[in-house]
N, C-alpha and C positions, 0 to 999 in steps of 0.2 A: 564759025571762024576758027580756022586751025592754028596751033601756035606756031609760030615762022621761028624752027630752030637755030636758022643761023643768025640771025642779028642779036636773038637770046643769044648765044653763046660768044658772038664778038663783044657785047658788050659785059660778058660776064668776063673775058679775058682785057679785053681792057679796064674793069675796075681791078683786076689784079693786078695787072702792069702798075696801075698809077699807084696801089698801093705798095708794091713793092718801092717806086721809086722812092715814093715822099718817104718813106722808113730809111732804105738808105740814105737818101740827103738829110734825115734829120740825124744820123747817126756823124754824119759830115760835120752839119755844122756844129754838133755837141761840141767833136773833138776840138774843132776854134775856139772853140767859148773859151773851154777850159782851158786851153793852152794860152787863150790873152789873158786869161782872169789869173792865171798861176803864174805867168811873168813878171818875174821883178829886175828891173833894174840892178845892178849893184853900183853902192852908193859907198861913198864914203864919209856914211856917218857914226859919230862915237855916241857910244851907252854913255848916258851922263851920270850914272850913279855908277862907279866902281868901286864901292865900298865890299869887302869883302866878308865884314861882320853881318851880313842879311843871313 
């Protein structure tokens, strides 16, 4: 039984493919993470301690 080099090789090019994708969409959705996670509202709340003597 010979090795049948072409489906070896389609499939060696599509585990690449998939790995390249999932690497870029995890790189995707890092950048959301972090951009909801570092999002603040601005509020307009006061520091209740303003004592100056700290």
């Amino acid at each position: 039984m010979e090795i049948n080099w072409l489906i070896l090789s389609a499939i060696v090019v599509g585990v690449a493919l998939l790995v390249y994708f999932l690497i870029r969409q995890n790189k995707i959705d890092r950048k959301k993470i972090e951009e909801e996670l570092n999002y603040s509202e601005e509020s307009e709340e006061v520091e209740i301690n303003n004592d100056l003597n700290l």
